[in-house]
C-alpha positions as CSV (number, residue, x, y, z in Angstrom):
1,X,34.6,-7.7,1.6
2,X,30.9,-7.5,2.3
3,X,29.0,-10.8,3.4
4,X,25.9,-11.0,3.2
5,X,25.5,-13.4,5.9
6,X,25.8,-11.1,8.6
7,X,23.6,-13.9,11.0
8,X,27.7,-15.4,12.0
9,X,29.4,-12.2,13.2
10,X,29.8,-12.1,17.1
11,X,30.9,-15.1,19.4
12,X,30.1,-18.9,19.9
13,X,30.1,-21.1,22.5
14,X,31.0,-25.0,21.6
15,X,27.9,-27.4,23.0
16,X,27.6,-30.8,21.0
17,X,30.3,-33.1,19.1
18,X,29.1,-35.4,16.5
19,X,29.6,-38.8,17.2
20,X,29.3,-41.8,14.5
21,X,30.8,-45.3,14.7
22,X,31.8,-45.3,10.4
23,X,28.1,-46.8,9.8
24,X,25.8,-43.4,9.5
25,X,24.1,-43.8,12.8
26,X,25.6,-41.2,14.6
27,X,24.0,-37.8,16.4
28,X,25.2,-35.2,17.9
29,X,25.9,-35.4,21.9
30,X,26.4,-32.4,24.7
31,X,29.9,-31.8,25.2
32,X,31.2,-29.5,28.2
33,X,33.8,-27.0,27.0
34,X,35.1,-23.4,27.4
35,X,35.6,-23.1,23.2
36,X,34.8,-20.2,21.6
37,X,34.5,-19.3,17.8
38,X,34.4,-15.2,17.0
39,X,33.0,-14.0,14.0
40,X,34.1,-10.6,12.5
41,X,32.6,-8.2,9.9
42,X,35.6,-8.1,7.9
43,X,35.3,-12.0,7.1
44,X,37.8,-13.1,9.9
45,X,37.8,-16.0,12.7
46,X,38.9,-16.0,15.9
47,X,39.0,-19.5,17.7
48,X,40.5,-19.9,21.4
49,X,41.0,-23.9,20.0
50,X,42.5,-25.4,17.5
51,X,40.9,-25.7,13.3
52,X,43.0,-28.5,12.7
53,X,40.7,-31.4,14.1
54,X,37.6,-32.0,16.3
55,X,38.5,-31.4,19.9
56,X,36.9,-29.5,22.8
57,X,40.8,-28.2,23.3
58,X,41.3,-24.3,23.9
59,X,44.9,-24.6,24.8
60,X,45.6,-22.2,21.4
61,X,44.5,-19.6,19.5
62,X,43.6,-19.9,15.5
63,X,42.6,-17.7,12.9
64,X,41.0,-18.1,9.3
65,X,38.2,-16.5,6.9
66,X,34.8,-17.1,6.0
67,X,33.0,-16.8,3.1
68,X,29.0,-16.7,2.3
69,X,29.7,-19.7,0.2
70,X,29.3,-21.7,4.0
71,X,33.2,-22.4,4.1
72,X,35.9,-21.4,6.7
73,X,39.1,-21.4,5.2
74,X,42.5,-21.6,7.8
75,X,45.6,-20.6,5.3
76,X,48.8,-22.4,6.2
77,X,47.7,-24.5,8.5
78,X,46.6,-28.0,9.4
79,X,49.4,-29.3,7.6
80,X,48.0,-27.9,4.4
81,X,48.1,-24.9,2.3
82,X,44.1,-24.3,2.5
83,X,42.5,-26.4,4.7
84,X,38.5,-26.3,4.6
85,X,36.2,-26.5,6.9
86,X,31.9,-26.4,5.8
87,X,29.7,-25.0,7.7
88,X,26.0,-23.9,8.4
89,X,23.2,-23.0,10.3
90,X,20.6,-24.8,11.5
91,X,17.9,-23.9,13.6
92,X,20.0,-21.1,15.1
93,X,23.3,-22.8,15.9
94,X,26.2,-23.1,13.9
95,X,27.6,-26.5,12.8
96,X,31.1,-27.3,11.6
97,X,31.8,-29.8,9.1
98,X,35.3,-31.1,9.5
99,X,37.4,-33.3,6.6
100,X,36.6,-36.9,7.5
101,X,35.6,-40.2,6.4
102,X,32.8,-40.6,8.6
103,X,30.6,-38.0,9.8
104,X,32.3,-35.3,11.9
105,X,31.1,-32.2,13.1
106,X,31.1,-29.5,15.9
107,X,27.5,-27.5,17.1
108,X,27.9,-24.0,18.5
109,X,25.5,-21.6,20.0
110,X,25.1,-18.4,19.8
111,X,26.8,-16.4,23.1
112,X,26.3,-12.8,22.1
113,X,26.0,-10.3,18.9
């Protein structure tokens, strides 16, 4: 596989949670926690927390892909076959989009290449 978005590979360090109340006000507040997201050339994740929801948790390890397309995909997991996750980044840290209703997303920085 060769991604073109190369900017991802190495590791990042969890540093803001996005908070909304359902009505679209919501921003993005510091958060202390010890998660980490790894990047790989071959298209792999590495996380020392879980995929499956929004949580500052590290208490276990996941694994998924990602694809230029902006999407992290965690096979078999979540309680779902392919479960999704969008991502992007903006102004040099890495946001995670997670499944929801209302808005709810993850900001990581950058920890090494």
């Amino acid at each position: 596989m060769f991604l073109k978005n190369t900017e991802l590979i190495g590791k990042w360090k969890l540093i803001e949670q996005y908070l909304d109340p359902g009505d679209g006000s919501g921003d993005f507040r510091p958060i202390e926690s010890e998660r980490i997201i790894e990047f790989f050339k071959n298209g792999k994740i590495l996380s020392n927390g879980s995929f499956c929801s929004m949580n500052s948790d590290t208490s276990e390890n996941n694994t998924g892909s990602f694809n230029d397309e902006e999407v992290i995909i965690v096979k078999n997991g979540c309680n779902s076959s392919t479960y999704k996750i969008n991502y992007k980044l903006i102004d040099g840290n890495l946001q995670l989009w997670y499944p929801c209703i209302e808005g709810c997303a993850q900001k990581f920085q950058k920890i090494n290449n």
